[in-house]
N, C-alpha and C positions, 0 to 999 in steps of 0.2 A: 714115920720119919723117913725110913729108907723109901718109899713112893714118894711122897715131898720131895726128894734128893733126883727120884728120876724124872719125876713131872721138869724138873729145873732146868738139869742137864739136856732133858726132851727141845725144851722152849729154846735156850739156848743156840741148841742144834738148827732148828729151825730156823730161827733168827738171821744166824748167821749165814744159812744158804740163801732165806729170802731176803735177805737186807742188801744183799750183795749186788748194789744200784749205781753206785756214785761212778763216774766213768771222768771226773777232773773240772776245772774251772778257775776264776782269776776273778780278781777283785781290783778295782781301780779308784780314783776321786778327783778331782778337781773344782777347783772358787768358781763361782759364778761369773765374781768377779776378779780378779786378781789384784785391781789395784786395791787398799788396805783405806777402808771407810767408818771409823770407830773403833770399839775393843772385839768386837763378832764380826764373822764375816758365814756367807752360806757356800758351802760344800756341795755338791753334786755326789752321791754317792753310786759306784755300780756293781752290779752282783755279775756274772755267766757261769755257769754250771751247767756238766750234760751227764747223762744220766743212761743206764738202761731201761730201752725204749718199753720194754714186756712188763715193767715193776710197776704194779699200782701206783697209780697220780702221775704215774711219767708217759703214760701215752702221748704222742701228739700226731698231727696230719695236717694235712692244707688246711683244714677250716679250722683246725684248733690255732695254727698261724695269725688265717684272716680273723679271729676272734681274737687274738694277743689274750688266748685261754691261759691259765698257768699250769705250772706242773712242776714237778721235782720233790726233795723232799721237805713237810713240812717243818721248820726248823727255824734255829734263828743264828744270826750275827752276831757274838759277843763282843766286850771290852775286856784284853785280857791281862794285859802289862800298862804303865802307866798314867796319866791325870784320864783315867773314865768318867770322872762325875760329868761330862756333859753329852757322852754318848746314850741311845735309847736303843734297845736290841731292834735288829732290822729282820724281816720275816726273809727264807732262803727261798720260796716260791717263785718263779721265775716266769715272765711269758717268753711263750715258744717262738723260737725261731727259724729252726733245721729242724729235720729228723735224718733217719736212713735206714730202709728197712733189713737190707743187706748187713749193716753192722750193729741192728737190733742198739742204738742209741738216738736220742733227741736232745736240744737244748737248746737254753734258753738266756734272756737277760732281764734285771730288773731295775728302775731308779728310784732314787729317794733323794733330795732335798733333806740337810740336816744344816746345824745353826753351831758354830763351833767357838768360843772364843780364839783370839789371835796369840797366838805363841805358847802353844800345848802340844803335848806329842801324845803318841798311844798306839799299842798292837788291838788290831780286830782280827777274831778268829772264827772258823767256820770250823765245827769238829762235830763230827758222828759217823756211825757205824754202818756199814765199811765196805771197801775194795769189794773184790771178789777171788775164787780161789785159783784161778787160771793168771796167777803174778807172779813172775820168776823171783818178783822178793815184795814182802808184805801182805801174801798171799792171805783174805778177809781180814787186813790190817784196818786200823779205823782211818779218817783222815785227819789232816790237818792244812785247814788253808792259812795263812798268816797274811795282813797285811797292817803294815806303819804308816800310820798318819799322823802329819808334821802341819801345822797351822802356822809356824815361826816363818817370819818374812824373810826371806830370800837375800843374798847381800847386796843385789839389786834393788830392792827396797820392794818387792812385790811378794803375790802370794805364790806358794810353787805346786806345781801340777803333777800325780804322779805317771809315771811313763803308762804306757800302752803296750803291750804282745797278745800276740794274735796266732794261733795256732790251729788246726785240725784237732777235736777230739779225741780220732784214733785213727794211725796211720800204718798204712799197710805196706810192711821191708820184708824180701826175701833174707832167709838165713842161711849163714856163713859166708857173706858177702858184704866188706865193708863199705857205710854209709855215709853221706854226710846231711845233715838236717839244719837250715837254719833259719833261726825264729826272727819273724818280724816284729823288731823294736821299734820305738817309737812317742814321742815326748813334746807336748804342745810349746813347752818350750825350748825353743829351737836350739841357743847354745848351750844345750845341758849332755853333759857326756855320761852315757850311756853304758852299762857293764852289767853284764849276767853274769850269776854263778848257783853253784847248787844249795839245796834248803837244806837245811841243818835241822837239829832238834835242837841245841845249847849254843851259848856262845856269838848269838848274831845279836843283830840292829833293834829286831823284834822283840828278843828277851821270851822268846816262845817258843814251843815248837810250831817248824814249820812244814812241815813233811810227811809225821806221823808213821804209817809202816812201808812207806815206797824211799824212804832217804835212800841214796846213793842207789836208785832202782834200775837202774840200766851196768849192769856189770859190764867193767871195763872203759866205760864212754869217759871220752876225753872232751872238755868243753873249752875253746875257744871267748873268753868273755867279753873281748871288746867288741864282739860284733856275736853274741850269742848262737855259734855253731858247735852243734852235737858230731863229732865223730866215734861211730861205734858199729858193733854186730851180734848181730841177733845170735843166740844156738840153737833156741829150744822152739822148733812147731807147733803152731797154734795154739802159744803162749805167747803173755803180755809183759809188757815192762813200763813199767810206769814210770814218770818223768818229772820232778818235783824243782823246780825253778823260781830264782828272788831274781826280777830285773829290778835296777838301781838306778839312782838320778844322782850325781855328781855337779856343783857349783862348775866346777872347772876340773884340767888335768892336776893340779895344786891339791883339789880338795881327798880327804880322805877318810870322811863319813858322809857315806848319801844321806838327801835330802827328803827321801823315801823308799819303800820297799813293796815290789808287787809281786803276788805270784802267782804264775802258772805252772799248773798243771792239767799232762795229758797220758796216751796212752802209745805206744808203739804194737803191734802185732806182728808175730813174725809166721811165714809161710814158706812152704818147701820151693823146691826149684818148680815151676811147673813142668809137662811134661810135653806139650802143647805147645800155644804161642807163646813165646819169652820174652814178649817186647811187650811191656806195656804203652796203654794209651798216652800221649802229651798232649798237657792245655796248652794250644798255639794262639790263645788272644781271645776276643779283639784287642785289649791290652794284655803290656805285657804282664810279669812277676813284678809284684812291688810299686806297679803304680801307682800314682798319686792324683787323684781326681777333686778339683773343683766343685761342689755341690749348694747351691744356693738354698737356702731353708725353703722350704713349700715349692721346689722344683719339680718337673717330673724327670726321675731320672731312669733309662733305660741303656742297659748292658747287655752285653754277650760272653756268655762262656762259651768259646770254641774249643772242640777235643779232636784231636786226630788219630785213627787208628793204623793197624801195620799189619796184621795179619787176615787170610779169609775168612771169614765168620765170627770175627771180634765183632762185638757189638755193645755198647753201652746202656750197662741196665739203670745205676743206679750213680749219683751221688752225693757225697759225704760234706756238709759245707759248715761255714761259723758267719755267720750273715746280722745284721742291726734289724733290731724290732720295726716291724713294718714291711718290712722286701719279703716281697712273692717272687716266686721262682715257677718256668713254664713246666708242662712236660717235659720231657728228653724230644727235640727234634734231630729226622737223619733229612736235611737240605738234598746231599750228595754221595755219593761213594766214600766211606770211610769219614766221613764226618758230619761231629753231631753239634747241636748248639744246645746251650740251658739260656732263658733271654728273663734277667733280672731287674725287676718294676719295682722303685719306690718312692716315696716321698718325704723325703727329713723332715725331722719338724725341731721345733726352738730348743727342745729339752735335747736333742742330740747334736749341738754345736760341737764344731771341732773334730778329731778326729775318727771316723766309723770305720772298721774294718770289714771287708769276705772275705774270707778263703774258701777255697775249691778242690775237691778231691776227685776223680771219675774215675768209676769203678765198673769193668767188662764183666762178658759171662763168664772167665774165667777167675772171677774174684781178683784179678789184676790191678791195681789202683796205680793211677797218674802221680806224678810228685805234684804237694800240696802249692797252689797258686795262689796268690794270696795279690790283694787291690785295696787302697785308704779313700778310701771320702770323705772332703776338708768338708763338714759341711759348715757353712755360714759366708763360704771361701768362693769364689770364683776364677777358674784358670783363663789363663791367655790363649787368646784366640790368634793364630796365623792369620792376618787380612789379605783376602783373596788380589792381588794382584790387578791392576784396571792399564789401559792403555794410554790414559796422558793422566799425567800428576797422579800416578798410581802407589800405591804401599812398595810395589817391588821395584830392585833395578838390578841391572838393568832387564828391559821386553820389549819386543820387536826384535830388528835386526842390528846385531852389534857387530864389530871386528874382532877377528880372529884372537888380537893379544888381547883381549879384555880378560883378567884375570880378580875384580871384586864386584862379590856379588851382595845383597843384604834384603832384609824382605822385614817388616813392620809387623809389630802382637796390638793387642788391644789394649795391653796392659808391663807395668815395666816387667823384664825376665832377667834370672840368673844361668847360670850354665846346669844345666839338669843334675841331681845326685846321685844321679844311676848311669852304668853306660849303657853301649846298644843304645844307642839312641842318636838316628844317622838321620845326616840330610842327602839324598840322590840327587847324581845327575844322568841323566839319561839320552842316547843317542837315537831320535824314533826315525833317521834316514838310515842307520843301519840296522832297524829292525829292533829296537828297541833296546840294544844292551846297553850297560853299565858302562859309564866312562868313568866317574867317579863316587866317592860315598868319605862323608866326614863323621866318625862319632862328635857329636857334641860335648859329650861328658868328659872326654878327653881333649880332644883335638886341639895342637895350637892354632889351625890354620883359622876355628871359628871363635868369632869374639861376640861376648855379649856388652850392650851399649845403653841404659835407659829401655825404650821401646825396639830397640832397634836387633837383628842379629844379624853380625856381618861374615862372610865367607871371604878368603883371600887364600886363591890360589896358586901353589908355587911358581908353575908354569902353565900356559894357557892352551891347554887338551883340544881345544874345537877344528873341525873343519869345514872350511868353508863350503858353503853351499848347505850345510848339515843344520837339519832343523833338531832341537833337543826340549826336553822338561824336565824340571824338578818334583821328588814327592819328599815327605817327611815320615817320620817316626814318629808314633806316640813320646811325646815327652821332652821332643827336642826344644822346647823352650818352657822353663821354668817359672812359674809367678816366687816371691820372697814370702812367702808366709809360709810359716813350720815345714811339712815335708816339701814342699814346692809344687802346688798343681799344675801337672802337667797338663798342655796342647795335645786337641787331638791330632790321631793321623790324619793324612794327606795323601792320598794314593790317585787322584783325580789326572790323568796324565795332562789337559787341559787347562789344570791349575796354574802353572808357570810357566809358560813357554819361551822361547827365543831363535832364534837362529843367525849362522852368523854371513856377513858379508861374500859374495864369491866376486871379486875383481874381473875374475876371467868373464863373466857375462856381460862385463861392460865395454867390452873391445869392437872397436871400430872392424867390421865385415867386409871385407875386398871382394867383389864380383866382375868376376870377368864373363863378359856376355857376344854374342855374336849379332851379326845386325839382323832385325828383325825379329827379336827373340824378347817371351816375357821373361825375368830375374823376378827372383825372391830376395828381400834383404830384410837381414833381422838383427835387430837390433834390443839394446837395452830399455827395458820397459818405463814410462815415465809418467807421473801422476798427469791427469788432463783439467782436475779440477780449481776452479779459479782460489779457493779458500784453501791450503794443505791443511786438513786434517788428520795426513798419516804420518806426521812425524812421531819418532818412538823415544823414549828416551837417551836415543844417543845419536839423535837429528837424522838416521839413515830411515830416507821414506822408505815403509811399507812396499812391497812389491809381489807382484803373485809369483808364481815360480816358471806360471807358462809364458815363453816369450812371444814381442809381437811380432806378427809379421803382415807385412806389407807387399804388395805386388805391383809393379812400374812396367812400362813398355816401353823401350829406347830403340831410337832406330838413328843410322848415319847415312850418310851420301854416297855408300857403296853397293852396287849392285847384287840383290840375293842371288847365291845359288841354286841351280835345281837337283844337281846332286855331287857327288865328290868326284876330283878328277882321276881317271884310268893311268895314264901317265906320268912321271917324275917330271918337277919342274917347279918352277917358284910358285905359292901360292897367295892366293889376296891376302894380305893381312890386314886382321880382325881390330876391332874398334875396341878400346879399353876404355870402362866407364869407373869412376870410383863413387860410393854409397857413401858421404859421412854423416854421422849424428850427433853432435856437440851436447853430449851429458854434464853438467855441473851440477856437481856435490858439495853439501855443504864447505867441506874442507880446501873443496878446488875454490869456492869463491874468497874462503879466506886467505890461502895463498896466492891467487890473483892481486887480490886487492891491496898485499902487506906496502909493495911500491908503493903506487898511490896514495896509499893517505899518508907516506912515510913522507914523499915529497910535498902531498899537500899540509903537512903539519909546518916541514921547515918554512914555507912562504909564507902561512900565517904566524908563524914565530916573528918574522923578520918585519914582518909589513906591523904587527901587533906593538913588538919591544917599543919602537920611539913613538906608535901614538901612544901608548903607556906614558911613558918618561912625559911627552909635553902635556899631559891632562894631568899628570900629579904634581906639576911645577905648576901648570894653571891654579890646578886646587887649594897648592899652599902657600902661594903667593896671595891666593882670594884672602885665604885664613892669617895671612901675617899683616894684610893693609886691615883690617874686620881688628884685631885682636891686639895690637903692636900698643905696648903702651905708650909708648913715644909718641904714636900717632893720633893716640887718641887724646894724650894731654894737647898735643900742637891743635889739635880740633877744636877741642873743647876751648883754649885760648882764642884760636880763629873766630870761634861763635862771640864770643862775651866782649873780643872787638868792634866786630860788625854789630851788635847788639849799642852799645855806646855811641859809635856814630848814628845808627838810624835815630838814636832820642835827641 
C-alpha cells in the first residue's frame, strides 16, 4: 500500500513538471450570418492557444506553418453553465501559426462551424493541467478559459458578434519600472461599446470559473476598462505573471449586461535592468500600431515589419508574433545599418471574413524585446485608395501653378471615407525650393482644419504659408483616410514626393524689363515666358498656364543716327547723348482679360437691353392681338353670322 502511495505521489510529481505547457489563449465566435433566417442560425466558432514550444505535440516550425500541422494539447471544449443541449465538445488542437525559439513557445488557431438555435445562451470552457512553476501567482495552477455565447438577437434585430483582443503570448517588461500595456479590442460590430475587466472565478456573466490559478495574477496592476489598459510592475526576475482577461460587448452606454464574454489570456515576463544597451528595439512600420487594413478574400497580401535598433552591436535575432492561419513570415532581413524587416505573405480565404489580427514583438541579442505592435485585416473589406492626382480633370486641386492666398485644398479616395480612429495620421506639406522642409502637417484624426465629404478629403487652411515662385508636394500617412466599415480600412501611405505637386505664381517675373542700350550695341531682353502652342494644353486647374522656371531670352540689335565712338573722351565736356529704347511684351492672363472685358460687355449688355425691351413689347402685342382676333368670342359669333349671311344670299 505504502509503494501504491509513492508510485502516486511519483506520477503526480511528474505530471506536474511535465504538463507544465499551456502559455494562454482566447476564444471568439461569430453568425455566418447575422441577419436571423429561421429558428437556427450557424456560428463560426474559434480556438488560439500557445503553448510551450519543448512539450510533446507542441512543436512547430515553418513547415509545420506551411503544413497548417496541429499541435497543443489534446483536449476538448466543454459546455459548462447553461442551455448545452446543442453544443458538441470541440477538439483544442490547434494549427500552428507563430513559434519562437527564444521564448521556447508556439501557437496556434482552429475553426469550427456549429449550428446553434436562436436565443440560447451558455458558458464554454477550456480547463486542464497546468501553468507552470516559474508564476508569481498560480504557480502549476490548472486553467481555466471561459467563454459566453449568446445566440439572442440583438435589439437591433440581428445576430451579435463576440468582440475580438489580440495580444502577444509572452511579453518581455524590465522590473521595477512602471508599465503600461494595452490590448487591442475590437468588435465586427461597430456601435458596440467595448469594456475589459479582470476574470473571476464566482460571480460573473459566465457562472464559471474563469481564470483558474492566475486570478488577479499580476499584483498590484490597475486596469483601465474602457479602453483595456494594464498599468503595473513587475518585482521578481525571470518570473511570470500571468494575465487572465473577459473583454465584453455592451448594446450601448445604457446597457448593463454584455452581450458576450471573451477571454484572454497571456503571459508578462519580467527581466533585470540590463547592463549593456538599455534601449530597446522599436517597430517603426511600414504601418503604424493598430492599423487597420483592407484585405479582399483570395488577395495577395504582402507586409512589412520594420525594427529599428539604437545601440552597436544590437542585432535582431528572433521574433515573438500572433499571426491568422495561413501567413508565412521571411527570415529576419538587415536591408541597412540598424534596421531589419520580417516581410509577411498571405492569402485570406472565405472562412476567415472579417476581422484577422498580427502582432509583433522583436527580440535582440540582448533578449531586449520591442513593445508589442499589433495590425487588423478586414478581410472581405477593401480600404480606400488616394487617387493619384492627373493634370486636367484630375482627382486633386488644386495642381500646377496657383496663387499665393489659395488656402483649400482636397484630393479624391476610391471609395467613401470617414475621419480615421486613430490619430498620427498626418497630411504633409512640403517646401522642395527650400530644400525640402515642412511647411505644414494636419493630423487627420483630429484636426478641424481637415474635413471628410463622401469621397472627397478637404484641407482648409488658416492662412496661406506659400511663397511665390516656391515649388511644393504633398505626402500622406497610413491611415489618413478611412473607409466606414467596422474598424475603418485604412489608405495606404504616400511618400512619393511627385505624387502631388504645385507651385505657386511669382508676379515679379512678369514685369516689363527696361533696357537702356547705346547705339550700336546687341541688348538682351527677357521677358515672361509664354505658351507658343496653337491648342493651350497647359492650363492647370486654376487657369495659370504651365510655365518652365527658365526664362526666355531673346537677342535684338538697335542702332540710331548717331555717330559711334571709338573710344571715351580724355577731357570734361558735354557728351553725346545715348539713344533710349524701351522692350515691352504685353502678357495677358486669364484674370487681366476678365477685367479688361468687365466694361465692355457691361456697355454692350445696356444697348442690347434698350434696342431688345420695345422690339419685346411690339412682338408680344403683335402676338396677342393675333390670339384675341383667333380666340374673341365676340368675333367669332359676328363671323360665324357673317358666314350663314353670305351663305343665304349666294342660294
Amino acid at each position: 500500500m505504502f509503494q501504491i502511495f509513492l508510485l502516486a505521489c511519483l506520477y503526480t510529481w511528474i505530471l506536474k513538471i511535465d504538463a507544465s505547457h499551456f502559455r494562454g489563449g482566447t476564444i471568439t465566435w461569430r453568425p455566418l450570418n447575422a441577419t436571423p433566417n429561421g429558428a437556427t442560425a450557424a456560428f463560426l466558432m474559434r480556438e488560439r492557444y500557445s503553448w510551450r514550444r519543448g512539450y510533446p505535440g507542441c512543436f512547430c516550425d515553418d513547415a509545420t506553418i506551411a503544413a497548417k500541422g496541429l499541435i497543443g494539447d489534446n483536449n476538448w471544449l466543454t459546455c459548462t453553465n447553461g442551455a448545452c443541449a446543442p453544443w458538441t465538445n470541440m477538439n483544442t488542437r490547434t494549427s500552428c501559426t507563430d513559434y519562437s525559439t527564444a521564448l521556447d513557445v508556439s501557437s496556434g488557431e482552429y475553426y469550427e462551424t456549429k449550428t446553434f438555435p436562436i436565443g440560447v445562451a451558455f458558458t464554454i470552457t477550456y480547463n486542464s493541467n497546468a501553468w507552470f512553476a516559474t508564476l508569481v501567482v498560480g504557480s502549476n495552477a490548472q486553467w481555466f478559459v471561459s467563454n459566453r455565447v449568446n445566440t439572442a438577437l440583438r435589439p437591433d434585430g440581428f445576430l451579435n458578434t463576440s468582440p475580438v483582443a489580440v495580444t502577444l503570448p509572452i511579453i518581455y517588461k524590465q522590473i521595477n519600472i512602471q508599465h503600461v500595456h494595452v490590448v487591442q479590442m475590437s468588435d465586427f460590430d461597430g456601435t458596440d461599446v467595448l469594456r475589459c475587466r479582470w476574470s473571476t472565478t464566482t460571480g460573473n456573466i459566465n457562472n464559471y470559473n474563469e481564470c483558474g490559478g492566475i486570478c488577479s495574477g499580476v499584483p498590484g496592476a490597475v486596469l483601465i476598462q474602457t479602453n483595456c489598459t494594464i498599468v503595473f510592475t513587475l518585482t521578481a526576475a525571470s518570473w511570470y505573471a500571468g494575465v487572465a482577461l473577459q473583454i465584453e460587448d455592451y448594446f450601448n452606454t445604457a446597457a448593463t449586461v454584455p452581450m458576450s464574454s471573451v477571454p484572454l489570456q497571456f503571459l508578462f515576463y519580467g527581466y533585470p535592468a540590463p547592463t549593456g544597451c538599455t534601449t530597446s528595439p522599436v517597430i517603426i512600420g511600414n504601418r503604424p500600431n493598430r492599423a487597420c487594413i483592407g484585405t479582399p478574400i483570395g488577395s495577395n497580401v504582402t507586409e512589412y515589419v520594420i525594427v529599428q535598433t539604437f545601440c552597436p552591436g544590437q542585432t535582431i535575432v528572433n521574433f515573438v508574433s500572433s499571426a491568422p492561419v495561413g501567413m508565412t513570415k521571411s527570415a529576419i532581413l538587415n536591408p541597412s545599418a540598424n534596421i531589419y524587416h520580417l516581410i509577411l505573405r498571405w492569402i485570406p480565404t472565405a472562412d476567415q471574413y472579417g476581422p484577422q489580427s498580427f502582432c509583433a514583438g522583436a527580440i535582440d541579442n540582448a533578449n531586449l524585446q520591442s513593445n508589442q505592435w499589433c495590425i487588423t485585416f478586414l478581410v472581405g473589406f477593401e480600404s480606400p485608395d488616394v487617387i493619384r492626382p492627373t493634370l486636367v480633370q484630375g482627382s486633386a486641386s488644386p495642381i500646377g501653378t496657383i496663387f499665393q492666398n489659395h488656402t483649400v485644398f482636397s484630393i479624391q479616395t476610391t471609395k467613401s471615407v470617414n475621419r480615421p480612429t486613430r490619430n498620427d495620421t498626418n497630411i504633409y506639406f512640403w517646401d522642395d525650393t527650400a530644400g525640402g522642409t515642412l511647411v505644414q502637417k494636419f493630423d487627420c484624426g483630429w484636426a478641424p482644419e481637415v474635413t471628410f465629404t463622401g469621397f472627397a478629403t478637404i484641407i482648409r487652411f488658416p492662412t496661406a504659408p506659400w511663397i511665390p515662385g516656391h515649388f511644393y508636394h504633398v505626402t500622406f500617412d497610413s491611415g489618413v483616410a478611412s473607409g466606414t466599415e467596422f474598424c475603418g480600412p485604412e489608405s495606404a501611405p504616400v511618400n512619393d514626393p511627385t505624387y502631388w505637386v504645385f507651385n505657386i505664381w511669382n508676379p515679379a517675373v512678369s514685369s516689363t524689363t527696361t533696357t537702356t542700350t547705346t547705339p550700336f550695341t546687341t541688348v538682351t531682353v527677357t521677358t515672361k515666358p509664354t505658351s507658343t502652342t496653337s491648342i493651350n494644353t497647359l492650363l492647370t486647374t486654376t487657369g495659370i498656364i504651365i510655365t518652365t522656371t527658365a526664362p526666355v531670352t531673346t537677342t535684338a540689335t538697335t542702332s540710331t543716327t548717331a555717330p559711334p565712338t571709338t573710344a571715351p573722351p580724355t577731357t570734361a565736356g558735354p557728351t553725346q547723348p545715348s539713344v533710349t529704347t524701351e522692350s515691352t511684351v504685353a502678357v495677358m492672363y486669364p484674370k487681366d482679360f476678365e477685367e479688361a472685358c468687365k466694361q465692355p460687355v457691361a456697355i454692350m449688355n445696356a444697348i442690347l437691353l434698350a434696342v431688345m425691351m420695345p422690339a419685346q413689347a411690339i412682338a408680344m402685342y403683335a402676338a396677342f392681338s393675333k390670339l384675341e382676333n383667333v380666340f374673341n368670342p365676340s368675333r367669332i359669333k359676328a363671323r360665324t353670322r357673317h358666314n350663314q349671311r353670305m351663305k343665304r344670299i349666294m342660294q
